[in-house]
MDAnalysis code that builds the backbone (N, CA, C; Angstrom):
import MDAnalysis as mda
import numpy as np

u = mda.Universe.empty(513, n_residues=171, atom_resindex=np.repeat(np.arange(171), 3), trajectory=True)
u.add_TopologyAttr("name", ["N", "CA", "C"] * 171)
u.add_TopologyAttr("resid", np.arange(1, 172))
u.add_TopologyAttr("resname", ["UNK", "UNK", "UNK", "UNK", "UNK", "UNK", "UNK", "UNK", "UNK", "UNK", "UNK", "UNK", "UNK", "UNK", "UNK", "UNK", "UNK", "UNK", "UNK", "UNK", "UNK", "UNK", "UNK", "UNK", "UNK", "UNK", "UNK", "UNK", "UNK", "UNK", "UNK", "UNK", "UNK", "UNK", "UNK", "UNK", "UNK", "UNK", "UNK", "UNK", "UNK", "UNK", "UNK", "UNK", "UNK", "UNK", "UNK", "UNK", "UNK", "UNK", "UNK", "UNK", "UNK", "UNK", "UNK", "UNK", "UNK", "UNK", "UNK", "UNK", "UNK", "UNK", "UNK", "UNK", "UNK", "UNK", "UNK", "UNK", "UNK", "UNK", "UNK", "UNK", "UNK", "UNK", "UNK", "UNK", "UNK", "UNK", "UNK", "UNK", "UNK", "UNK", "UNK", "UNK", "UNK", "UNK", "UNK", "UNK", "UNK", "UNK", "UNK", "UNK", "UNK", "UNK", "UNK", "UNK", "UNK", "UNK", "UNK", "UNK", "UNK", "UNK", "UNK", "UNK", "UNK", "UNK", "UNK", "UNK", "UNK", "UNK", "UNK", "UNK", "UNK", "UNK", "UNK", "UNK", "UNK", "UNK", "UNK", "UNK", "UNK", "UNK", "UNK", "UNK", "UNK", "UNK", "UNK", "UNK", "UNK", "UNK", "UNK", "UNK", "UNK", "UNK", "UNK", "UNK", "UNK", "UNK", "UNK", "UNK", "UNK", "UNK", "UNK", "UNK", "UNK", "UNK", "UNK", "UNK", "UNK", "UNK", "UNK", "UNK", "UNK", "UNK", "UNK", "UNK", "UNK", "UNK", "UNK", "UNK", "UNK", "UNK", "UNK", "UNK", "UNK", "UNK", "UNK", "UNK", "UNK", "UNK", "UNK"])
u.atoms.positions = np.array([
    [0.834, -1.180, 0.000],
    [0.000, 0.000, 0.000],
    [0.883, 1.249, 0.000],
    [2.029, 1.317, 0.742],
    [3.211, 2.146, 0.318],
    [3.398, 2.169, -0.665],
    [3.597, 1.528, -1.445],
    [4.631, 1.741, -2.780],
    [3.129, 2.401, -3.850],
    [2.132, 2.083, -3.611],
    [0.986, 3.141, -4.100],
    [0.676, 3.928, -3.854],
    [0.915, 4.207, -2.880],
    [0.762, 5.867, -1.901],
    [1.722, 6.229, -2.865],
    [3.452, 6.301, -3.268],
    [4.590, 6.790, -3.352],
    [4.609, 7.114, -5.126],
    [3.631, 5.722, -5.878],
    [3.401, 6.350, -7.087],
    [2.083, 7.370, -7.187],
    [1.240, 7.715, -6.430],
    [-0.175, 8.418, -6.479],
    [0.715, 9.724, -6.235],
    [1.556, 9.787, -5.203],
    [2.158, 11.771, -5.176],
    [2.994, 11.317, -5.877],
    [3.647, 10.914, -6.506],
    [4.547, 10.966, -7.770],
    [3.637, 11.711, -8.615],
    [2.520, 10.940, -9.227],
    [1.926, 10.996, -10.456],
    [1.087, 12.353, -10.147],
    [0.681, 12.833, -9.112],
    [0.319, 14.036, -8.729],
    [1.410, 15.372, -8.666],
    [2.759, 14.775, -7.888],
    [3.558, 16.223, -8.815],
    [3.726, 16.457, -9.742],
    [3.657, 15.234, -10.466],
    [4.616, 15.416, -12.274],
    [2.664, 16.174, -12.598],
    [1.739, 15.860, -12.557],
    [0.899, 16.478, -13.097],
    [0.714, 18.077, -12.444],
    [1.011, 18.065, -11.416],
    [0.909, 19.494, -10.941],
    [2.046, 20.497, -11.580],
    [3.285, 19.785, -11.780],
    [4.393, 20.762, -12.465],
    [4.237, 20.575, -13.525],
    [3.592, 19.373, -14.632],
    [2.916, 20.047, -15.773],
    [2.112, 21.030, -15.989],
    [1.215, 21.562, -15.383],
    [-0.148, 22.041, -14.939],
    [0.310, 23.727, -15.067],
    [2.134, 23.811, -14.204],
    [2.178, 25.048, -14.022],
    [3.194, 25.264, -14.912],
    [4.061, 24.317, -15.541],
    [4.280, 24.400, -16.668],
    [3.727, 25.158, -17.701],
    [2.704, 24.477, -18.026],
    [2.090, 24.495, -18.960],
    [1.048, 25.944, -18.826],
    [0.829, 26.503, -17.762],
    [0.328, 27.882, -17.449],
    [0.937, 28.439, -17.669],
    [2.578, 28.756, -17.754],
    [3.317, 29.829, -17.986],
    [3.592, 29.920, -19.485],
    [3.182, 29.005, -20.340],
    [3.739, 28.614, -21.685],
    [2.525, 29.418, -22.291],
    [3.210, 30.867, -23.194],
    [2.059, 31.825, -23.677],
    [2.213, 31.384, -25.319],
    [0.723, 30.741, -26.234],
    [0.963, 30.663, -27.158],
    [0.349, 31.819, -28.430],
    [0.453, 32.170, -29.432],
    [-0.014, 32.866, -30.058],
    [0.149, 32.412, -31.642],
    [-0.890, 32.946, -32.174],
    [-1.473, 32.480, -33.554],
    [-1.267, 33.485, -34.896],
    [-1.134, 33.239, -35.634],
    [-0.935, 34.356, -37.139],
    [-1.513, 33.636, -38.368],
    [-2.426, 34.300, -38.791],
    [-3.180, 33.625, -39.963],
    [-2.450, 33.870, -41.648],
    [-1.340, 33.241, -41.541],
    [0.123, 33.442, -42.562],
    [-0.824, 33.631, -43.656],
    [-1.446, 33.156, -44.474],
    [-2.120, 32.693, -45.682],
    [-3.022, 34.595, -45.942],
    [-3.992, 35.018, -44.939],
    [-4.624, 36.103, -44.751],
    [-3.642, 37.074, -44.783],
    [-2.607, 37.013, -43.923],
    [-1.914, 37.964, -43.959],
    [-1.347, 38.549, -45.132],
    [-0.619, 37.319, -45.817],
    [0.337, 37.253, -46.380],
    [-0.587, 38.164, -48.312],
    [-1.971, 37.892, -48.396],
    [-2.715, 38.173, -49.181],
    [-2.702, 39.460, -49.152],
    [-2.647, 40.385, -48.049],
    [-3.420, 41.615, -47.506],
    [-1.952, 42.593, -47.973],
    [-0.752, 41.755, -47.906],
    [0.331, 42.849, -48.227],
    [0.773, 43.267, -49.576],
    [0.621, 44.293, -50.038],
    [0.948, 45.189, -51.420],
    [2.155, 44.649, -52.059],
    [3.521, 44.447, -50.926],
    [4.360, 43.574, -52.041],
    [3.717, 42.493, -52.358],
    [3.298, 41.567, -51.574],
    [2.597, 40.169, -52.180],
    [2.021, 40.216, -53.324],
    [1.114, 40.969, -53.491],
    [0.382, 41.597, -54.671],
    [0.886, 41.811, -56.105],
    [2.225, 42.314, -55.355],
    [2.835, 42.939, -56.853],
    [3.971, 41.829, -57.094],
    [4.198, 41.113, -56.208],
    [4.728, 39.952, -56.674],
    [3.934, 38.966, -57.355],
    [2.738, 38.695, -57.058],
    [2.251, 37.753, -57.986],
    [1.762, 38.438, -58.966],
    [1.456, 39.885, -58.947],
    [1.465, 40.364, -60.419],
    [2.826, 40.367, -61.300],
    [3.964, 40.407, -61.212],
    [5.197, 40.018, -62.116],
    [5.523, 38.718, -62.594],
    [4.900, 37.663, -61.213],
    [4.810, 36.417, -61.725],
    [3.810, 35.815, -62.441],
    [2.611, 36.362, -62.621],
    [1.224, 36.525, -63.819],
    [2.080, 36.950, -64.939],
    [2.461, 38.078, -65.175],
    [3.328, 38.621, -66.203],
    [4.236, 37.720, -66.856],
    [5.212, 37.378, -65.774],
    [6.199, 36.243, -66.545],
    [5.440, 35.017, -66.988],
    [4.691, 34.586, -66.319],
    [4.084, 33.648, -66.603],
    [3.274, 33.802, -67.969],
    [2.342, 34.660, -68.124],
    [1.759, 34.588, -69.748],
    [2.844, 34.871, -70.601],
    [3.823, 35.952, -70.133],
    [5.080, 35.487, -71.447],
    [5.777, 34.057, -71.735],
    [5.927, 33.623, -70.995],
    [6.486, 32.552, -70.964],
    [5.346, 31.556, -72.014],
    [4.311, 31.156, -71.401],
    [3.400, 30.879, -72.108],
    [2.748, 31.259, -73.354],
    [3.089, 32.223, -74.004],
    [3.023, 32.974, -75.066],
    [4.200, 32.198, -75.928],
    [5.077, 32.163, -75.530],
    [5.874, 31.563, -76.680],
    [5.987, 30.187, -76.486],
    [5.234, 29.602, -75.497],
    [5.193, 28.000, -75.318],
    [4.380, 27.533, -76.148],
    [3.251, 28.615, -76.207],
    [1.589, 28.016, -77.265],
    [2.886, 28.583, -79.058],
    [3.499, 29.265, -79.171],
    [3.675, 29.586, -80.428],
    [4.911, 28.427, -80.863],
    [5.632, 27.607, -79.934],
    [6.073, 26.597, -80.247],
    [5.210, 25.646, -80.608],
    [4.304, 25.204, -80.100],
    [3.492, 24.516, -80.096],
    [2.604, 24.600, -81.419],
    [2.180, 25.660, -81.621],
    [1.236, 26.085, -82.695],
    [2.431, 25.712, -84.137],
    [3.559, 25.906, -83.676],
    [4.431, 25.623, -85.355],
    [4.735, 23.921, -85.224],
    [4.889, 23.225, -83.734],
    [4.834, 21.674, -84.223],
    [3.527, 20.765, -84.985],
    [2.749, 21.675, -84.686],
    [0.989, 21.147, -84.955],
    [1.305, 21.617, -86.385],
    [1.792, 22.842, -86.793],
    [1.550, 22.931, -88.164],
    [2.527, 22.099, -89.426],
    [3.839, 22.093, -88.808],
    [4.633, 20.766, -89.455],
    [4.120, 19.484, -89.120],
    [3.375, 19.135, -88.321],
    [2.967, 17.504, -88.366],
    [1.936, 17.555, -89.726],
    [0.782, 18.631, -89.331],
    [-0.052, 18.399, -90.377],
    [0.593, 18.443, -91.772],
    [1.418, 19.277, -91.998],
    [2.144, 19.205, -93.384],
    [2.585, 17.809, -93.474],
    [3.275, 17.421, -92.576],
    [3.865, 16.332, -92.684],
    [2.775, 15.190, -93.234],
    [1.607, 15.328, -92.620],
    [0.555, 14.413, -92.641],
    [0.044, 14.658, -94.370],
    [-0.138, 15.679, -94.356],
    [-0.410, 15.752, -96.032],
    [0.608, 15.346, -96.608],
    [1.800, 15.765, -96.574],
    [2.704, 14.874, -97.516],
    [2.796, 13.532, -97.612],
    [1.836, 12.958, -96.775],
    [2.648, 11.755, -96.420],
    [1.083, 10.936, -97.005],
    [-0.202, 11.392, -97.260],
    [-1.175, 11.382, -97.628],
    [-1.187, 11.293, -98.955],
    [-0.846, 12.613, -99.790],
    [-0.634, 12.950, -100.916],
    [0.543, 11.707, -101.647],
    [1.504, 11.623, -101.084],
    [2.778, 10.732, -101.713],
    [3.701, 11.381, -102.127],
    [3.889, 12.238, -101.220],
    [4.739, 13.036, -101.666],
    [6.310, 12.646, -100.837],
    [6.227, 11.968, -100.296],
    [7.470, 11.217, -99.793],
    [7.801, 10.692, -99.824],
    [9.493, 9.817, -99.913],
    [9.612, 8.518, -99.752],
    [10.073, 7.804, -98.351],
    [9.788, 6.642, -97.769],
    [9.603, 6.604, -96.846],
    [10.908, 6.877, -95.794],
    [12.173, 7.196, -96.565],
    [13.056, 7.273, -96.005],
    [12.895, 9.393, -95.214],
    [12.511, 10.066, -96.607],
    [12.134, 11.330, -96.090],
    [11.010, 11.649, -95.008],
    [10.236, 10.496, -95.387],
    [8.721, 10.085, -93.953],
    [10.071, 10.213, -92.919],
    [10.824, 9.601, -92.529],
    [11.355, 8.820, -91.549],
    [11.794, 10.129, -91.030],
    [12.823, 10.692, -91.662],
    [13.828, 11.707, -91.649],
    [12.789, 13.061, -91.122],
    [12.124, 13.362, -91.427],
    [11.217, 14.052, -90.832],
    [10.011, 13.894, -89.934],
    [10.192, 12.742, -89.896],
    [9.150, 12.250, -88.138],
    [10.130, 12.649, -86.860],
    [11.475, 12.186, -87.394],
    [12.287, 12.150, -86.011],
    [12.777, 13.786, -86.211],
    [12.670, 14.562, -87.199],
    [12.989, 16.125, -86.716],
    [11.525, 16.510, -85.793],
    [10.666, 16.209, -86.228],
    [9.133, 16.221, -85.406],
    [9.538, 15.787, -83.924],
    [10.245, 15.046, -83.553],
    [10.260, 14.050, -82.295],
    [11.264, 15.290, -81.497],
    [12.346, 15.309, -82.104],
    [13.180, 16.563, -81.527],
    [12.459, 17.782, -81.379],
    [11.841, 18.151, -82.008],
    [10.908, 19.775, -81.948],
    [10.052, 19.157, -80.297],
    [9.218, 17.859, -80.698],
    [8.286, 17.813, -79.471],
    [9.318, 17.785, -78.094],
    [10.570, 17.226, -78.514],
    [11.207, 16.807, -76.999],
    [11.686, 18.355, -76.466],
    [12.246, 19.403, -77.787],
    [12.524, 20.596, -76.879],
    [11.361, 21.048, -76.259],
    [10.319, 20.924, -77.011],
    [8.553, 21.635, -76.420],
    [8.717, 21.087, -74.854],
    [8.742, 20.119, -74.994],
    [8.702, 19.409, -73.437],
    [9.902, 20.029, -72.846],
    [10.891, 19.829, -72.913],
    [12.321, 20.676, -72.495],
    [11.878, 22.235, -71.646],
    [11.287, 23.082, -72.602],
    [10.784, 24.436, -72.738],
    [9.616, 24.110, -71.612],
    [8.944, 23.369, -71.358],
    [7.996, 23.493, -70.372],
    [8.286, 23.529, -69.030],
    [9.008, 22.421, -68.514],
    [10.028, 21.681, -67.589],
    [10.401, 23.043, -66.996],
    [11.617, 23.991, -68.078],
    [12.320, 25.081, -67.708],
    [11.381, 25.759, -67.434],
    [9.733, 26.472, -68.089],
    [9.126, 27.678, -67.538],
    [8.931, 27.343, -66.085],
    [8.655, 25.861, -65.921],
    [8.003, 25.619, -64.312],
    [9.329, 25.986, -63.350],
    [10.317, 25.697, -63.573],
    [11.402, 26.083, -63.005],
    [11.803, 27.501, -62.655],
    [11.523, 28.277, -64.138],
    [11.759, 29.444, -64.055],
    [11.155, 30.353, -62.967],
    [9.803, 29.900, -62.859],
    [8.637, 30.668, -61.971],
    [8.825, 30.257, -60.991],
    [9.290, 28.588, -60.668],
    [9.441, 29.036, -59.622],
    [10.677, 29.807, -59.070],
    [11.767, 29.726, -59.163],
    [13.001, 30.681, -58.787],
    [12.673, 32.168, -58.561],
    [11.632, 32.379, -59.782],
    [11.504, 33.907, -59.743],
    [10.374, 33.893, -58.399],
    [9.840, 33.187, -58.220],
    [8.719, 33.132, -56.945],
    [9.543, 33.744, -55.855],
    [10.424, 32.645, -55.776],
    [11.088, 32.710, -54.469],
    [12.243, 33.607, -54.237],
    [12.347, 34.043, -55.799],
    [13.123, 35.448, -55.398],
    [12.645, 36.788, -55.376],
    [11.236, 36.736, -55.566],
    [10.529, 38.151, -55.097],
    [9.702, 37.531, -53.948],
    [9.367, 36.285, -53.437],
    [8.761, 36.241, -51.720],
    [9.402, 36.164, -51.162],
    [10.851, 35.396, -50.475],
    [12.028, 35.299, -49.960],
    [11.873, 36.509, -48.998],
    [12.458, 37.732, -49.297],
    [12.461, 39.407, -48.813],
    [11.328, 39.490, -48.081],
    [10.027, 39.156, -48.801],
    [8.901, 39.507, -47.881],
    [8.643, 38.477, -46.702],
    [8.922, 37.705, -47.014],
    [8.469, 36.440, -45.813],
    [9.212, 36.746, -44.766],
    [10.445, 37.037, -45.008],
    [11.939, 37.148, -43.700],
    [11.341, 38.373, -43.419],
    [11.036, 40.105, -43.900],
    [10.450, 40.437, -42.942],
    [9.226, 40.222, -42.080],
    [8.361, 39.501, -42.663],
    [6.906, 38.881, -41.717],
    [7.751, 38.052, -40.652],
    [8.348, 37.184, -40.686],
    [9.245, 36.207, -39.910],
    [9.541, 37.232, -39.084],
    [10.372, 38.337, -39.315],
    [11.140, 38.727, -38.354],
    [10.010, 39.748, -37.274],
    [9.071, 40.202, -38.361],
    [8.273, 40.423, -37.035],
    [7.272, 40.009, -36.136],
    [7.390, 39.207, -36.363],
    [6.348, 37.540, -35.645],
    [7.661, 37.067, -34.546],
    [8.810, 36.923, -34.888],
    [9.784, 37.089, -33.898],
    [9.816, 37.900, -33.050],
    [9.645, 39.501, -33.120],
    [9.379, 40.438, -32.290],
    [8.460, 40.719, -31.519],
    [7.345, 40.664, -32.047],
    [6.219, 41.012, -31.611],
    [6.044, 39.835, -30.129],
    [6.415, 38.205, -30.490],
    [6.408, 36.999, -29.905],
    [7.371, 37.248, -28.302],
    [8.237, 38.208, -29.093],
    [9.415, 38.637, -27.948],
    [8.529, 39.350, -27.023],
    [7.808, 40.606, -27.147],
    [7.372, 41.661, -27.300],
    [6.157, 40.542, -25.945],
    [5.348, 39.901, -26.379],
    [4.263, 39.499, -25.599],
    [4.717, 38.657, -24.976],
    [6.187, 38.077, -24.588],
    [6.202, 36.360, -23.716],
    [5.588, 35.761, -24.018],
    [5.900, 35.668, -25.701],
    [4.731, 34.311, -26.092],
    [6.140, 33.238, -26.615],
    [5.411, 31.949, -25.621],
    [6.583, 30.768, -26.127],
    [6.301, 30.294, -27.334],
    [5.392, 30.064, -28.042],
    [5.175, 29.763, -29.317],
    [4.067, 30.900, -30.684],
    [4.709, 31.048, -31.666],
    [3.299, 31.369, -32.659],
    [2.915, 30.122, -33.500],
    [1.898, 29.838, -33.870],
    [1.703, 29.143, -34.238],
    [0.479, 29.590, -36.055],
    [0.906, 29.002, -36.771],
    [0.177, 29.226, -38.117],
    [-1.231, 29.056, -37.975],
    [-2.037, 29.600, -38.130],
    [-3.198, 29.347, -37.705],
    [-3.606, 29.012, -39.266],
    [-3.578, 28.920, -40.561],
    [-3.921, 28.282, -41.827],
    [-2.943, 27.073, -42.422],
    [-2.174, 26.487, -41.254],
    [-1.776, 25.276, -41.634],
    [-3.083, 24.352, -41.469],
    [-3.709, 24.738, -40.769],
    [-4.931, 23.442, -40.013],
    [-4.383, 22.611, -39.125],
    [-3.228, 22.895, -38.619],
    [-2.478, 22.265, -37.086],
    [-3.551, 22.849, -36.162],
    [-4.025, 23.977, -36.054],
    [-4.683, 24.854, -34.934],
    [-5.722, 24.149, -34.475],
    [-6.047, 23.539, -33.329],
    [-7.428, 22.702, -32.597],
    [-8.222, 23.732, -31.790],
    [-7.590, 24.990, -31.472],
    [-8.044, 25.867, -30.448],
    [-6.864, 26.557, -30.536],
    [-8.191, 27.787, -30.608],
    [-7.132, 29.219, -30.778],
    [-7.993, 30.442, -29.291],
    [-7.519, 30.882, -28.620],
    [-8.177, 32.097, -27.739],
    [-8.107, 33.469, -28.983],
    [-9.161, 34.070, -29.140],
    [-8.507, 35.285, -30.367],
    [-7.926, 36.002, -30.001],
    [-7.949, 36.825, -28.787],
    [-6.729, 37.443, -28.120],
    [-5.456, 37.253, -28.171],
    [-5.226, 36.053, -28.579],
    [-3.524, 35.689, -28.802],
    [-3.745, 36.085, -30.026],
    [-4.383, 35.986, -31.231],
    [-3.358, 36.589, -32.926],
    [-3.085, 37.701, -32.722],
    [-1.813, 37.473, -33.012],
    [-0.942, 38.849, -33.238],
    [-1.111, 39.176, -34.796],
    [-2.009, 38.569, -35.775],
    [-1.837, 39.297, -36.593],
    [-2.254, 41.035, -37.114],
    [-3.131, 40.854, -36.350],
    [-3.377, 42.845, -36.706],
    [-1.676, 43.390, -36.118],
    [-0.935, 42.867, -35.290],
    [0.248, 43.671, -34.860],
    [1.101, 43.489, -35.841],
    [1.068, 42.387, -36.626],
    [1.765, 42.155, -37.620],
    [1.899, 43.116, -39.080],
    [0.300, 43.055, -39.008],
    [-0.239, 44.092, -40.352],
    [0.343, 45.214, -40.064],
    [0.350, 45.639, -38.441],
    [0.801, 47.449, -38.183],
    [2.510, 47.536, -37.968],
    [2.829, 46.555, -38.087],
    [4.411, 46.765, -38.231],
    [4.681, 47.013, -39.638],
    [3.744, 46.271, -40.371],
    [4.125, 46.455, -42.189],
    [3.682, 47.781, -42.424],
    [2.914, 48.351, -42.013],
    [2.236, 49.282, -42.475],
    [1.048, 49.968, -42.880],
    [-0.049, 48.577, -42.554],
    [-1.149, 48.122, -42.939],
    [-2.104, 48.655, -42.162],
])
């Protein structure tokens, strides 16, 4: 009956110094996704990356539009008899090279955008970061936490710091 007495206040301090633990531990929330919408660089970053993006795509459809128009030639010549099958041949596989750069050229725009993404959000994120760091300093808050990951089970609204966030940007 001792040695149950000795685990019952065991299991009662460790829950009581969790308890006050866990009272001093201040958490706070930032709705990254909302925020991140509401700021003017954001804005004008995905407007340059709209921009690059239909250019890019502009000359992806006009590659495209000249392989469609050599196949069909190809297809009439090849209809008509106007080839022999060695020139069929010889010009299927220049067709095959045109489609493989098309594909090549696609590969690279997705690449491209993204680099350029992350080199006009990069700047903006590190300052949001850095003042979600401050502000976190600023309140004795041990954690922020993303509130549009969908990690969040319970939020108090008094903890988002995001309106403090918006008024450090400028917002």
């Amino acid at each position: 009956m001792n040695r149950h007495l000795k685990y019952i206040v065991t299991i009662a301090l460790l829950a009581g110094t969790f308890v006050l633990a866990s009272a001093q531990t201040k958490i706070g929330y930032v709705n990254s996704v909302a925020l991140l919408q509401e700021i003017p660089e954001v804005k004008q970053a995905n407007a340059n990356l709209e921009a690059l993006q239909t250019q890019l795509q502009k000359k992806g459809q006009s590659m495209v539009e000249e392989f469609q128009k050599k196949y069909q030639e190809l297809q009439r010549k090849e209809q008509q008899g106007e080839l022999s099958p060695k020139m069929l041949q010889d010009e299927g596989a220049k067709l095959q090279e045109e489609e493989k750069k098309i594909q090549q050229y696609e590969q690279d725009m997705q690449t491209q955008l993204a680099e350029k993404q992350q080199t006009l959000l990069q700047p903006i994120l590190d300052k949001v970061n850095g003042f979600i760091e401050e502000i976190a300093k600023e309140d004795g808050l041990s954690y922020v936490i993303d509130s549009s990951s969908g990690v969040l089970l319970y939020a108090d609204e008094t903890m988002d710091i995001t309106a403090k966030v918006k008024a450090r940007l400028g917002m």
